[in-house]
C-alpha positions in Angstrom: -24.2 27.2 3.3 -21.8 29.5 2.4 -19.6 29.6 -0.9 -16.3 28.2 0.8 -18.4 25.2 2.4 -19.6 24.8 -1.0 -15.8 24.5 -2.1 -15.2 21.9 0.6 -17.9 19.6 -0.1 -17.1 19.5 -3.4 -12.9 19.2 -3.0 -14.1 16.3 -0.9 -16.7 14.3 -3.1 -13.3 14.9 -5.8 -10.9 13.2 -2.7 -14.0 10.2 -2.1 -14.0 9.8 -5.9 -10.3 9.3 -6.3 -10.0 7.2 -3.4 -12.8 5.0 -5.2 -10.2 4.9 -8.5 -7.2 4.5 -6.2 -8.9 1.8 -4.8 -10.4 0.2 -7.7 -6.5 0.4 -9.6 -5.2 -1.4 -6.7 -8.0 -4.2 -6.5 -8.1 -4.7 -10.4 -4.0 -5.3 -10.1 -4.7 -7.8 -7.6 -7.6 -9.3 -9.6 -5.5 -9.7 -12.9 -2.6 -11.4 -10.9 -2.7 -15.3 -11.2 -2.9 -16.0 -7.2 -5.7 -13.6 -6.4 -5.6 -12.8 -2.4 -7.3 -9.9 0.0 -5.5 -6.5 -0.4 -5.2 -6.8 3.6 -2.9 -9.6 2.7 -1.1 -8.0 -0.4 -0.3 -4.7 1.7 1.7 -7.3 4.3 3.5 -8.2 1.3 4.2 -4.9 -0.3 5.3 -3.8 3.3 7.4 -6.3 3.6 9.3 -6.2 0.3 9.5 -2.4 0.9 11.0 -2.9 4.5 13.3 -6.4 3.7 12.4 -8.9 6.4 10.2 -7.3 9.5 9.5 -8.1 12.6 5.6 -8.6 12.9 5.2 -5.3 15.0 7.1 -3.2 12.1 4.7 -4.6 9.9 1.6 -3.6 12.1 2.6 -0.3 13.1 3.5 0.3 9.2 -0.1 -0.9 8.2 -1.5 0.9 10.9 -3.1 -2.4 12.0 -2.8 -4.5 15.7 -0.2 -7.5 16.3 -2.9 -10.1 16.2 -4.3 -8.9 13.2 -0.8 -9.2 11.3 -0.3 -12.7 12.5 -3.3 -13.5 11.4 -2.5 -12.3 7.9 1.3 -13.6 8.0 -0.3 -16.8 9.3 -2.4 -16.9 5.7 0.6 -16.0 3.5 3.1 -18.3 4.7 0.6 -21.1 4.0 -0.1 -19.8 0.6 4.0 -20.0 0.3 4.3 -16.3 0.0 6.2 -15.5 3.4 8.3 -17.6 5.6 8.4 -16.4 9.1 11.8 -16.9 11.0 13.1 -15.6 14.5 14.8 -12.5 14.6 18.4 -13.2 15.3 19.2 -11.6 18.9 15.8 -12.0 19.9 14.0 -15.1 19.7 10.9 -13.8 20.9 10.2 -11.8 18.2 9.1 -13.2 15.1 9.9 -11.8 11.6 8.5 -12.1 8.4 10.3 -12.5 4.7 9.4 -12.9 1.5 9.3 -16.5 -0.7 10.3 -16.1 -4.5 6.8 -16.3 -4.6 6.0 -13.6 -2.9 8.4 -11.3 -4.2 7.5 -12.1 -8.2 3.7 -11.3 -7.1 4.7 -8.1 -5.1 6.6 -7.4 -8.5 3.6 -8.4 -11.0 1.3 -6.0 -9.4 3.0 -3.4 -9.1 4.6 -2.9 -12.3 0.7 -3.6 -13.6 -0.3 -0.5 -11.1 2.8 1.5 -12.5 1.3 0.8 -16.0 -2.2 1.9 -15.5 -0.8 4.8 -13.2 1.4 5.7 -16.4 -1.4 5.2 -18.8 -4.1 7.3 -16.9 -1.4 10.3 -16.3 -0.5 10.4 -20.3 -3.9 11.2 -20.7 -3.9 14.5 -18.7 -2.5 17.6 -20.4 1.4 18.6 -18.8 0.1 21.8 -16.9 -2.7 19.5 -15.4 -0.3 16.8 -14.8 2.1 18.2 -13.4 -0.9 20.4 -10.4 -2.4 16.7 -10.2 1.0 15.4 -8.9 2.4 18.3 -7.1 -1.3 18.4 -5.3 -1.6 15.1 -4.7 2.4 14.9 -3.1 1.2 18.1 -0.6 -2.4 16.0 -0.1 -0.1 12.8 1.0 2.1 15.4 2.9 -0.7 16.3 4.6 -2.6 12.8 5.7 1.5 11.8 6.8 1.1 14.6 9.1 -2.4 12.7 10.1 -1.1 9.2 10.7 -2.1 8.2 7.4 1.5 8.3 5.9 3.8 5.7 4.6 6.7 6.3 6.8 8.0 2.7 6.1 9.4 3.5 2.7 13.1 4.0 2.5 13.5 2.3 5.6 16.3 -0.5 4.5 
């Protein structure tokens, strides 16, 4: 193994790490909210309050995840009273999902607990370290976009 394989391995083994951190930040937000649900389920919601109300194949194709499987999950929240689904208003085929009151307060919960930690963990890095940390991580999400791993529902309304 040569030096620059060396380098990968260990630039990935970094990426698995902070995907383990990501990961755990996310779960913990979930765990500490007072209606505790599958991050499968949250993301639907997060999508959705991102997107405004969405039809279920928006929502799919912006979770990278199959119609069926959506449903599934909507089928779960609107029972839980965090969605309402409805019929999308020239079509009414196609079913669309919206978020309760309930659903939007969690959505908000979370995430300003996630923007917290986030904020907390980032004042603890020096402002030269910070600031590569961010600009690498923004090229890095760049990058996985480019992959089909990208968020390309934000900014959508």
């Amino acid at each position: 193994m040569d030096q620059a394989d060396v380098d990968v391995v260990g630039d990935t083994e970094v990426f698995q790490v902070a995907t383990r951190v990501m990961s755990g930040i996310a779960l913990r937000g979930l765990a500490l909210s007072a209606q505790r649900m599958p991050l499968r389920q949250f993301q639907l919601l997060a999508v959705v309050e991102e997107i405004g109300r969405t039809s279920a194949g928006q929502a799919a194709h912006a979770l990278r995840l199959t119609m069926p499987t959506v449903t599934r999950l909507a089928d779960r929240l609107v029972a839980s009273g965090h969605l309402v689904r409805a019929t999308h208003p020239y079509n009414r085929d196609v079913a669309t999902f919206e978020l309760t009151q309930a659903g939007r307060e969690l959505v908000a919960r979370v995430m300003h607990w996630r923007h917290q930690e986030l904020t907390r963990i980032l004042d603890r890095l020096q402002p030269p370290h910070r600031l590569a940390a961010t600009n690498g991580l923004r090229e890095f999400v760049q990058a996985a976009a480019e992959n089909g791993y990208g968020i390309d529902h934000i900014g959508r309304r």
